[in-house]
C-alpha positions as CSV (number, residue, x, y, z in Angstrom):
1,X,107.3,92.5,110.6
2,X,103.9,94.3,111.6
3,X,104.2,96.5,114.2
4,X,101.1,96.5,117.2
5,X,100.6,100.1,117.1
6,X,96.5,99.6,117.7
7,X,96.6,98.0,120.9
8,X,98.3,101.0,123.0
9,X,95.9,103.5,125.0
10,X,95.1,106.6,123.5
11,X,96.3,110.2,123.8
12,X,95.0,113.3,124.4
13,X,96.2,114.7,121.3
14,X,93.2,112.4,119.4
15,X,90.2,113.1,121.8
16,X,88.9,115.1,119.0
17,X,86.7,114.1,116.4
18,X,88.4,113.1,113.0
19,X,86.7,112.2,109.5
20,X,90.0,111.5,107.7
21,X,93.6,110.5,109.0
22,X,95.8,111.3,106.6
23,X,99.2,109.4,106.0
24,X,102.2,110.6,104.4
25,X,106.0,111.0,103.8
26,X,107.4,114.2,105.2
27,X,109.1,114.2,101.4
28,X,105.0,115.3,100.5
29,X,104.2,117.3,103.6
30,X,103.3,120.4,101.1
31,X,100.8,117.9,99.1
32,X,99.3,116.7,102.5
33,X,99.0,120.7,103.5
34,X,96.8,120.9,100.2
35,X,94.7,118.4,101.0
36,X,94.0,119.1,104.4
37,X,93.3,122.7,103.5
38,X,91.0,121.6,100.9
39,X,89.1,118.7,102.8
40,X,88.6,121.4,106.5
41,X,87.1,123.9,103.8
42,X,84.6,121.2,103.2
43,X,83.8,120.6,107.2
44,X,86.0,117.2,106.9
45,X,88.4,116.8,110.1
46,X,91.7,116.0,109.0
47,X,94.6,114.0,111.4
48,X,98.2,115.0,110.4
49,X,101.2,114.4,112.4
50,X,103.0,117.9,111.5
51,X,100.3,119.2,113.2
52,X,101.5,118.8,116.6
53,X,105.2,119.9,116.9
54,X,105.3,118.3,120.8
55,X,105.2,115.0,119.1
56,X,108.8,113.9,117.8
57,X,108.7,111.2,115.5
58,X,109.2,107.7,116.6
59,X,108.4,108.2,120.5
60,X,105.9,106.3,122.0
61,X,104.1,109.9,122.5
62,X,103.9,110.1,118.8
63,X,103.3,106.6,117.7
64,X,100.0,106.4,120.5
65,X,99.2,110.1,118.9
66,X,98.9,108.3,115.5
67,X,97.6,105.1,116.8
68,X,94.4,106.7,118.3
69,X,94.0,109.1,115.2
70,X,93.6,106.3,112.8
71,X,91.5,104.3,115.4
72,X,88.9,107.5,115.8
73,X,89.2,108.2,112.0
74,X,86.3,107.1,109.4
75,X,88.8,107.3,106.4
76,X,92.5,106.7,106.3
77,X,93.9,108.8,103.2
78,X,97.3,107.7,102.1
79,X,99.6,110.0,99.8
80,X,101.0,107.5,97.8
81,X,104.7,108.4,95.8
82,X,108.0,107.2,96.4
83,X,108.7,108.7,99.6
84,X,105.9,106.8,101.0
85,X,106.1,104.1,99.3
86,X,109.5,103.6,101.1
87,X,108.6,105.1,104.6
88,X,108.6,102.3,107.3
89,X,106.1,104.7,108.8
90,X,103.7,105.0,106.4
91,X,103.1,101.2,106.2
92,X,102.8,101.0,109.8
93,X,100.1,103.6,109.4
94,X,98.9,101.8,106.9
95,X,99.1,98.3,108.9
96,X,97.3,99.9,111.4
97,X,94.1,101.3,109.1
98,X,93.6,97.6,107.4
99,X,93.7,95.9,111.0
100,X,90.8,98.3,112.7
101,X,89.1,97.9,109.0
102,X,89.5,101.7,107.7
103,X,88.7,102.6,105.0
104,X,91.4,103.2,102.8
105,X,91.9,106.2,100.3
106,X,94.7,106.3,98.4
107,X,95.9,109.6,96.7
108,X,98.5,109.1,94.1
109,X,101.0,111.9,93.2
110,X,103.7,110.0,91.4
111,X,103.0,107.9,88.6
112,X,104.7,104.7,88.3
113,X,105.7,104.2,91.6
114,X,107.0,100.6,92.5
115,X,105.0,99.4,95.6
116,X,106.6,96.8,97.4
117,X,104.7,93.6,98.9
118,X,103.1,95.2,102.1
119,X,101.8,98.1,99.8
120,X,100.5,95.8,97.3
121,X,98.7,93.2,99.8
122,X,96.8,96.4,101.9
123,X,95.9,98.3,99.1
124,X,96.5,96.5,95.7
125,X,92.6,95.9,95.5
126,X,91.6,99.1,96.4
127,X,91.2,101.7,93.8
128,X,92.4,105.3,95.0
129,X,92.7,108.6,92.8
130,X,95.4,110.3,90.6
131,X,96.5,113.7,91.1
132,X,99.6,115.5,89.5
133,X,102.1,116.8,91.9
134,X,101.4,119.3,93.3
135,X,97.5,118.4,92.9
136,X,95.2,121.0,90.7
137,X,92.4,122.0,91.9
138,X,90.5,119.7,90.1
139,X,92.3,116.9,91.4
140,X,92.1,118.1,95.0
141,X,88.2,118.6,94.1
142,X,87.8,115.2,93.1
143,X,89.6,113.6,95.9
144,X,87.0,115.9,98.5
145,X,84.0,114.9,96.4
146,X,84.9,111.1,97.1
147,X,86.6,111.5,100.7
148,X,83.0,113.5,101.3
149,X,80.8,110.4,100.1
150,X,83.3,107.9,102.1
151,X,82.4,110.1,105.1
152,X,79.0,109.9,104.7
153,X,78.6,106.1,103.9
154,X,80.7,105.4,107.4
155,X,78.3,107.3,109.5
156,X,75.3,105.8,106.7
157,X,76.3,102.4,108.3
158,X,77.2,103.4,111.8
159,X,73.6,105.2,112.5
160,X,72.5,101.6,110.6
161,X,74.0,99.4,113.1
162,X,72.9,101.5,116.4
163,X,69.5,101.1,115.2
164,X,69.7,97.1,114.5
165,X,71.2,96.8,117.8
166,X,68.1,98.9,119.0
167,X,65.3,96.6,117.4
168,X,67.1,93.6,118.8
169,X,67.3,94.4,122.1
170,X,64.0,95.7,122.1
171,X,63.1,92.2,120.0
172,X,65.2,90.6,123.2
173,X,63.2,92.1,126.2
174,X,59.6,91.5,124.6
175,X,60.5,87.7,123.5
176,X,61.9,87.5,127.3
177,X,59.5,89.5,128.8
């Protein structure tokens, strides 16, 4: 069952900007320190729950938290291992990210991890990154040199639509005018 978690109202909590949510089983929360840590060096905002000790998991606080994180976010960044392959939360995340069309990163730290259907059907086409656990640096460099270009192509194509929609209301007005 797919829970609705984009149409509540945001928080405060997500009023800032943010470049990359990043989703994750508290089982991994050391990985998804690392990669935060790595990605803010780099001037990419990062979203993570632990972040904000106010918010307890599974309120409506938290879940509207999350909710308008991923909805502000350019890039959703999963942690994929067995933890999250098995946290309920995770997929809603997830849910969430493929419903507003995010683009979706995924970062995995366990080999040979057994997605189950909901994994497979949001991000079986997708192709993510493999890191050890805990990631090197080289991995974690990798995964910022590719989050960076995601980053950029989002706002490539967001600066490219406000300017279409420019011309054609412009095209509007003199064809009307």
């Amino acid at each position: 069952e797919r829970f609705h978690m984009y149409n509540k109202p945001e928080s405060r909590l997500t009023q800032k900007r943010v470049d990359v949510f990043i989703s994750y089983a508290m089982g991994d929360k050391g990985v998804a320190d690392a990669v935060t840590k790595r990605l803010e060096e780099q001037n990419i905002q990062c979203w993570v729950a632990h972040r904000y000790e106010n918010l307890l998991p599974g309120t409506d606080n938290w879940l509207h938290a999350i909710q308008g994180a991923i909805r502000r976010s350019k890039i959703f960044l999963i942690i994929i291992s067995s933890a999250s392959a098995g946290s309920k939360w995770v997929q809603t995340e997830l849910n969430a990210a493929t419903v507003l069309g995010k683009t979706i990163v995924p970062f995995t730290i366990e080999m040979g991890v057994e997605l189950n259907d909901v994994f497979k059907a949001e991000i079986g086409y997708v192709q993510g990154l493999q890191s050890s656990n805990p990631p090197t640096v080289d991995d974690l460099d990798r995964l910022c040199a590719a989050t960076k270009r995601h980053v950029k192509h989002r706002d490539w194509l967001k600066r490219g639509l406000k300017t279409w929609v420019k011309a054609a209301i412009s095209a509007a007005v003199v064809l009307t005018g």
